[in-house]
N, C-alpha and C positions, 0 to 999 in steps of 0.2 A: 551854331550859336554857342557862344562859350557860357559857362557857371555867370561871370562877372555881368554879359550883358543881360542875362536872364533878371539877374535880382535888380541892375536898374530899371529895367522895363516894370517890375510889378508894380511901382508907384503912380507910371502913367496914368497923367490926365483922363487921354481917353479911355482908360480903364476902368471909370465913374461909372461909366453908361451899364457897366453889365447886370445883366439882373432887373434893371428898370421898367422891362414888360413882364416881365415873370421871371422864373428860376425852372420851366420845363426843362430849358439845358445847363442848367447849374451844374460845375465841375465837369463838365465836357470839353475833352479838347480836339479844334479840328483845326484843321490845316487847310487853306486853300490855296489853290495852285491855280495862276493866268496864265493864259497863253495868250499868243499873239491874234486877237481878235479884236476888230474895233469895239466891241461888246465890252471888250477889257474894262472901262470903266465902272460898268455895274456891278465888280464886284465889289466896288466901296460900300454901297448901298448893303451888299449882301453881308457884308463884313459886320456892320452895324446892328441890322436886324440880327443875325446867330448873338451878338455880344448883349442885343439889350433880352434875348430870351434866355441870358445866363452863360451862353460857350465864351471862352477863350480862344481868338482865333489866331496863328500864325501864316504871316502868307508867303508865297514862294512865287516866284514869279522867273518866265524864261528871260534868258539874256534881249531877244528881239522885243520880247513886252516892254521893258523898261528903257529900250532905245531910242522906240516909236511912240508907245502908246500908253504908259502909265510911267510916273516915277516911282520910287522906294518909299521916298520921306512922306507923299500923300499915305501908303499902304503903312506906315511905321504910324502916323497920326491915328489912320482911319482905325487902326486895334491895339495901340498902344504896344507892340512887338515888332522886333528887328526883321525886317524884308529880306528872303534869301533867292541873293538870282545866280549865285554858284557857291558852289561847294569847295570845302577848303578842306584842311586838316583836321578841323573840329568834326568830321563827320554828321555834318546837318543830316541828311538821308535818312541814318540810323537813330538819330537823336530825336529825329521826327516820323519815320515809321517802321522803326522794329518793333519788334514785337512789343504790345502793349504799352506803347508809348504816344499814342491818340486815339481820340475815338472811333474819326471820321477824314476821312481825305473826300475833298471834294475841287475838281476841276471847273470851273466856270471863270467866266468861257473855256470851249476848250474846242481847238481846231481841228482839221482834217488829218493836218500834218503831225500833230499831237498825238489823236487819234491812232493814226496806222504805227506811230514807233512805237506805243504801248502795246499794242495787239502782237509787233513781232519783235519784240524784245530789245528796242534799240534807249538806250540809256546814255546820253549828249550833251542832256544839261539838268540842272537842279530838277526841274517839274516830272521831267520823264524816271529819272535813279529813281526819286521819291516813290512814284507810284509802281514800278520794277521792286523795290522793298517792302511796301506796305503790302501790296497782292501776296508776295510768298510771308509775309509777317499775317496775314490775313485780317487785317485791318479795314474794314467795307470802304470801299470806292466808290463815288457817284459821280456822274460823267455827266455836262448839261451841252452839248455839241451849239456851236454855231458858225454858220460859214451859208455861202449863197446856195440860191434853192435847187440850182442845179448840180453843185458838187455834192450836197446833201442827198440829190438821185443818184449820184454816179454808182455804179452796181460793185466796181470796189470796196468804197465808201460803206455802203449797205451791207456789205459784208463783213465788213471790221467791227463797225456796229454789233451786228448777229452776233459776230463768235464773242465779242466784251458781251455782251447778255447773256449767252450760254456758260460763261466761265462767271458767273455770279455777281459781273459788273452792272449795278445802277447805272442804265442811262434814262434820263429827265429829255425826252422827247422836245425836238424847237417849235413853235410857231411859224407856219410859212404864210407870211405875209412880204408883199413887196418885191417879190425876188429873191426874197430872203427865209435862208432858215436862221428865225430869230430864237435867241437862248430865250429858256424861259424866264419866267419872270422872278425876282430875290424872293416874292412873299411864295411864289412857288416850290421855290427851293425850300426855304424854311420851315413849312410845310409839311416837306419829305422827311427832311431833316426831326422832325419834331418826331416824326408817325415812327422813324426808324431806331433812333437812340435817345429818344424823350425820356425825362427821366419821369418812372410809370403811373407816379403818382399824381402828375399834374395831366395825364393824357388823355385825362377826361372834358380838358377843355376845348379838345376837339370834335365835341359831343354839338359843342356852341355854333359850331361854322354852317352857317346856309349860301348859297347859290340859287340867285333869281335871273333867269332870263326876260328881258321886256322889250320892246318896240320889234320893228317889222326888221327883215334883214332884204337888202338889194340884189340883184344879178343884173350886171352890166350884158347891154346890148350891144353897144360901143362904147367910146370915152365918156359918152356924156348923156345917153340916154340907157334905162333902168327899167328893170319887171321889179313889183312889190308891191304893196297892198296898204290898205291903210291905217293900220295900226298907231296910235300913237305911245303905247307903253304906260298907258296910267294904270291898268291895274298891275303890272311889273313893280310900277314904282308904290304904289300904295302895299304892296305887299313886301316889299322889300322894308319900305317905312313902320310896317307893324312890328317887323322880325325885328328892326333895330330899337323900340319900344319893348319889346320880350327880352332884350338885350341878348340877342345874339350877337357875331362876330357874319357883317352881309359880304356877299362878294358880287355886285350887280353888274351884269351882262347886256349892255346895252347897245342897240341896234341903231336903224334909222329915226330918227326924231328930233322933236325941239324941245323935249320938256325941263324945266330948270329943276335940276336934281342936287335938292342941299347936301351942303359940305359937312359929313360926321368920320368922325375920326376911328368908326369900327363899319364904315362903308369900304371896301373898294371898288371904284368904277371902272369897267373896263371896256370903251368903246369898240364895240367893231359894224360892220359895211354889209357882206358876205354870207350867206347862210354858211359857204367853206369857212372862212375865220371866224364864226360862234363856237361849229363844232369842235377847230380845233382849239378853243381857250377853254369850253365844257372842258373838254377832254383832258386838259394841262391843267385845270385847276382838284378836276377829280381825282386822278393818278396822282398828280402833285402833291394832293395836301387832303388829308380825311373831310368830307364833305357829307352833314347829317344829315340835311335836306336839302333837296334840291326842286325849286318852284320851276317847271319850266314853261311862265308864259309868253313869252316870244312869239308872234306872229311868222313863223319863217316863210318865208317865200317859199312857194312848191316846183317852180318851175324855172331852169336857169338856160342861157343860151352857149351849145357847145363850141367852145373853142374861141366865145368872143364874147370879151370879158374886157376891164379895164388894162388888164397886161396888153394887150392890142390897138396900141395908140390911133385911132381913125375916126372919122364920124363920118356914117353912111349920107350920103348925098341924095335928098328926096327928088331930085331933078329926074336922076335916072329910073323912075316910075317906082311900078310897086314891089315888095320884098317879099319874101316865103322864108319865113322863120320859126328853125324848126325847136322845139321847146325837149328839154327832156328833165324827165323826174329830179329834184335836189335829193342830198341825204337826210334821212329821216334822224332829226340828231334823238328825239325823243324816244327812238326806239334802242339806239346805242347804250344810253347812258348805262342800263343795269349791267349793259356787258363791262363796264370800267370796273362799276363797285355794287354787288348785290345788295349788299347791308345797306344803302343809302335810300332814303324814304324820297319817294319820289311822285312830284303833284305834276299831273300832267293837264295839259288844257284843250278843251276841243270848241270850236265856232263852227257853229252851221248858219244857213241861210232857209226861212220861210221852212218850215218844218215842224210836224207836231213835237207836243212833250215825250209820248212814248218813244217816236222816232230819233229823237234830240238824246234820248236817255240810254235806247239800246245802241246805237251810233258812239256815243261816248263808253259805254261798256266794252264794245268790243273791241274801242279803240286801248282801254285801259289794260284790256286783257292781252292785247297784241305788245303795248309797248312793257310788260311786267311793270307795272306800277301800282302806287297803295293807294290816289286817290284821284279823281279825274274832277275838273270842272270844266260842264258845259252851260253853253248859252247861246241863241237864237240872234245873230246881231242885226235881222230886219225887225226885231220888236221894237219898238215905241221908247226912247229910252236908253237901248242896250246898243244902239251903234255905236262904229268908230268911235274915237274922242268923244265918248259923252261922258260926263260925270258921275254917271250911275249906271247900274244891271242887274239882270235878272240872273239867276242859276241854279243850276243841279248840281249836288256834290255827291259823286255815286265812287265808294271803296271797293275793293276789291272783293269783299262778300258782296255784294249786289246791295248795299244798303242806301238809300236814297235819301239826301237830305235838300229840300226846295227851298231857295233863298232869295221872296220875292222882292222884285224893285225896290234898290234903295241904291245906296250914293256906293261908289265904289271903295271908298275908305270902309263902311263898316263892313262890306263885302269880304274884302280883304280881311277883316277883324278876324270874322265869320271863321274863313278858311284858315288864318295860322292858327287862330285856337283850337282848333278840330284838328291839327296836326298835331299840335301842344300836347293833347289830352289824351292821343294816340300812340305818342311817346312816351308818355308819362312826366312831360318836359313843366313844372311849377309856370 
């Protein structure tokens, strides 16, 4: 990019938006780099988010992204900077990653094919040179891979992977859903981006971000018949609705259900099916993005069927008599999470059936103790009351010192009160 298009680009229009959610990346410059994935679009969206938290973004895009799947002029709109898909005389490369010349390179999408010619040195076109200079300029790289769910096993693949994490390369983990390893998500990345080169004095507003898991999650038997339990997610969502009253920033995890979940503009919802797809969006928004507490009540299914699932388009035929279906354990996502992030405070939830209060209490204790957690609610859901979809419950809230707090019958709203202020107060959160 020469001196000349530099200074007309600083009046850009879209250059208005920067700063409009905050200034955590105020004076940060990153550079993003497409590659040829149909995911290629979302980096607009990504583009956006880094600009209105303050970054100035230049994008760089391969010669095949801009042939197929994205144009220049949407990427020159979407950041108010000149799109570069080769390199000239002007030395874009050097101008965009020697030495201290950006903050952040960040590839998203970013392919297989991407992938392997950074790992063994092959520099082709704009995206690949760029990131060939910024690694020996040492300038952090963050890599958010996506491509299908089977190239993303290929043990190749998985290997390229490896050795960019052992050489100090950020890789942003995909979602596999669909067949797909899908890229993570913009507010994912942004997230990353914040926790990694934030600037330190706003970093506290990651202090703000809660994670609610709610409703039950499914395991397919075949196409169209399902194990799961009946959950409907109201105390998910009643507690999600408190944290957003505390004014945190929610990130709601939501399962199987019908329940109408209003539109707030420090919500995001992120529907999934799957006890597999909770853990892996837990997981992508933990690592993702600083995460202060995380509510995990989610119903998950405990039991899924192997090897036949909805990827196995069939529906079993009751004509041919009866079946033998063999069940085996799902993953425990509740006991994963501290292995992501110890420091996140973490409310876990346990249901029993016909059980006394001591047995209801040490059952949840020992549960709390196994998953490393700071505070557990349980409750009896054959009481009076306290079933599925009811509008109210009973509960114990037992911390990690053995402290016992009894929360008799009432509506599930103050319930919820109940528990985020007890968390509030444990934080030392106003």
């Amino acid at each position: 990019m020469t001196t000349n298009e530099n200074s007309q680009n600083e009046g850009h229009p879209s250059k208005e938006i920067i700063g409009l959610d905050g200034n955590i990346l105020k004076g940060k410059k990153i550079v993003l780099c497409i590659t040829a994935s149909v995911a290629a679009y979302k980096a607009i969206d990504l583009s956006r988010l880094l600009m209105r938290n303050g970054a100035d973004v230049y994008p760089v895009m391969s010669k095949s992204t801009e042939s197929k799947l994205l144009t220049k002029e949407i990427m020159n709109w979407a950041t108010g900077n000149k799109t570069i898909t080769k390199l000239t005389s002007d030395l874009e490369h050097i101008a965009l990653a020697n030495y201290g010349k950006s903050d952040l390179i960040i590839v998203y999408p970013c392919t297989a094919n991407t992938l392997g010619k950074f790992v063994n040195g092959i520099e082709d076109n704009a995206v690949t040179t760029i990131l060939s200079v910024a690694f020996g300029s040492r300038i952090p790289i963050v890599i958010a891979p996506a491509m299908h769910e089977a190239m993303y096993d290929n043990v190749i693949i998985a290997e390229n992977i490896q050795k960019l994490k052992s050489l100090g390369i950020s890789i942003l983990e995909p979602l596999i859903l669909e067949d797909k390893a899908k890229v993570i998500s913009a507010e994912g990345v942004l997230q990353f981006v914040i926790n990694k080169i934030g600037n330190k004095i706003d970093r506290d507003l990651s202090k703000k971000n809660v994670l609610v898991t709610a409703g039950s999650t499914v395991e397919y038997i075949d196409s169209v018949r399902i194990l799961t339990n009946l959950s409907t997610g109201k105390m998910g969502l009643n507690i999600a609705q408190q944290c957003l009253d505390k004014g945190f920033n929610v990130t709601l995890v939501y399962g199987h259900g019908s329940l109408n979940i209003p539109d707030d503009p420090n919500m995001n919802i992120i529907r999934i099916k799957t006890t597999e797809e909770m853990y892996k969006v837990v997981r992508e928004r933990i690592l993702g993005g600083k995460q202060r507490v995380i509510f995990h009540a989610a119903a998950v299914a405990d039991f899924s069927v192997p090897h036949s699932n909805k990827k196995r388009a069939y529906k079993m035929d009751t004509r041919n008599g009866s079946k033998t279906i063999k069940l085996v354990p799902t993953i425990k996502i509740v006991d994963r999470i501290k292995e992501f992030d110890k420091k996140v405070f973490l409310v876990a939830f346990k249901a029993e059936y016909d059980i006394s209060d001591k047995l209801l209490i040490k059952k949840a204790s020992d549960k709390l103790k196994e998953c490393k957690g700071d505070l557990i609610v349980a409750n009896d859901v054959s009481r009076n009351g306290c079933d599925f979809g009811s509008d109210t419950n009973e509960v114990y809230l037992i911390d990690k010192d053995k402290n016992v707090i009894h929360l008799p019958l009432k509506s599930k709203r103050e319930i919820a009160g109940n528990i985020v202020n007890l968390v509030c107060k444990k934080l030392n959160i106003d």
